[in-house]
Structures are given as C-alpha cells and as structure tokens.
N, C-alpha and C positions, 0 to 999 in steps of 0.2 A: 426700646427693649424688644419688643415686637416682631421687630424687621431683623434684628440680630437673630431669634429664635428662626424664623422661618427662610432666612439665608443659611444658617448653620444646618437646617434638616434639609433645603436644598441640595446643600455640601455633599452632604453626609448619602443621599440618594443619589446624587450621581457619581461618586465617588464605588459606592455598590453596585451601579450600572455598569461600569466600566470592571469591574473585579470579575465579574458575573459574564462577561463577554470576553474578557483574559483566559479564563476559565475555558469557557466553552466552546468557542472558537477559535482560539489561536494555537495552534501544534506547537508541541511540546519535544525539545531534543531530546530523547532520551539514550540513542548508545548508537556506534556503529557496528553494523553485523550482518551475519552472511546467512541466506536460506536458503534450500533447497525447496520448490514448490511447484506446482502448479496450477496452468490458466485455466481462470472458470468459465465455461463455455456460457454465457446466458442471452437469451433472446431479447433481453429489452438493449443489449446496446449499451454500454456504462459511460460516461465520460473518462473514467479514468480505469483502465486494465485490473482487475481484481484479480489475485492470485489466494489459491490455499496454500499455508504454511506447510510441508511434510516434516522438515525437519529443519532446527536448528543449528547449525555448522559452528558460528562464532558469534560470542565468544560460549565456551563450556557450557551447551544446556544452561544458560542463564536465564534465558529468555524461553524457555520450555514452555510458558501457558498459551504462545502464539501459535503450539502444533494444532494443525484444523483450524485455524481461524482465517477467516481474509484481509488481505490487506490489500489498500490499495497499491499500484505503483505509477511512480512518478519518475520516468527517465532525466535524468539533469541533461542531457544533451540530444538534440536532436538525431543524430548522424549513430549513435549508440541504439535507439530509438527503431529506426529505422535497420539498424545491420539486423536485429533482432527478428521484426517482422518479416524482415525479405527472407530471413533462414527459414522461419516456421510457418510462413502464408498460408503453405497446403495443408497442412495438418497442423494447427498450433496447438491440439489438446493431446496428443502424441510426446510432447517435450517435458522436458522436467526443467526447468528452470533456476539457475545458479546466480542468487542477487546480493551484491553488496550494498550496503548504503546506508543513509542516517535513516534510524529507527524515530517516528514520530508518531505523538497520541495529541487528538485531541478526543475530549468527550460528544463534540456533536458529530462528528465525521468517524473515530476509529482510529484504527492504528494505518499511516501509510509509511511507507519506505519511497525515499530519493535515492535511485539509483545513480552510480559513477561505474560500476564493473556489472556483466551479466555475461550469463551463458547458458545457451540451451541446447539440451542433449536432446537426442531421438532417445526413448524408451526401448525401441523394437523396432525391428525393420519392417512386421508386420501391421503395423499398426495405420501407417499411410496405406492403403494397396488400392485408394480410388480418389478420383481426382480433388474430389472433396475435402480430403485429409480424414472419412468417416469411413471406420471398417464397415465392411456390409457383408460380413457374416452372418 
C-alpha cells in the first residue's frame, strides 16, 4: 500500500514538472502579424536582434499592448536574414523596420516574433551622414 502511495505522489510531481516547464519555456503560437519597429542599439551584444514595437499594422490594433515593448526577432531564413543586414550595416538604428511573422510568448524569454517577410526603411536621409551610421551632430 505503501509503494502505491509514494509512486502516485512521484506521478503526480513529475507530471507538475513537466506542466511547469510547458509553461515556462516552451513558446507559445499566438497570431500572425505585422510591426512596424525598431533596432535596439545595446552594447552587450544580444544573441538574438531585439526590436521595440512602434506600432501594430495587423491584424487591427489587436495586439496594442506590444507598442514599446521588445521583442526578440528570429529570421526563419537565412538569406532573408542577411538581405536585411547588408541593407542597414551602416546605420541600422536609422531604419524602421516592417516585420511579418508568428507572434510567440513564452513566460521565461518574452514575446519573439519568426519572421518570413521584412523591410526596412531609411527614416531620413540625414540620419546616416557618417560612416558609423551615428549622426554626430
């Protein structure tokens, strides 16, 4: 009787481990949509590209609470990846960025976005004027 009790509370804890680790780690689908945003310039170097939200394009302001917040992004293709940085090398904090892709949360990481489509504009023609990509005004 014993052994049944303290196999069942085994059960039942690791059955909670695993719920608990679903939860916490594993990203979560939640919608496909398009931002308009930009790159956060930061000195430690990130693993993965971190953009602020400006605004929500699609679908309808649905997704409104992500204006000002970071997200990471995660390009699905290399060669996408790549056309991106070679555009904005010189000045990448100059662009505004136009991102489609699946909208994902998890609770230990945050919200990232898989992109499939992007685009970035120059803001200003002024904005690049040294080789930097940093005005020095």
């Amino acid at each position: 009787m014993k052994r049944k009790i303290v196999f069942g509370g085994i059960s039942i804890a690791l059955i909670g481990l695993i719920a608990y680790y679903i939860i916490l780690y594993i990203p979560k689908d939640i919608d496909t949509i398009t931002v308009k945003s930009y790159y956060m310039m930061y000195a430690c170097g990130d693993c993965y590209p971190q953009y602020k939200v400006k605004e929500v394009l699609k679908p309808d302001n649905k997704y409104s609470y992500l204006v000002d917040k970071l997200i990471d992004v995660k390009y699905e293709s290399e060669a996408l990846e790549q056309q991106i940085n070679k555009q904005t090398e010189q000045c990448v904090i100059c662009y505004d960025f136009f991102l489609t892709g699946r909208l994902k949360y998890s609770k230990s990481k945050g919200y990232s976005l898989e992109v499939d489509s992007a685009r970035a504009i120059l803001r200003s023609n002024d904005c690049c004027d040294s080789p930097t990509g940093l005005s020095v005004r």
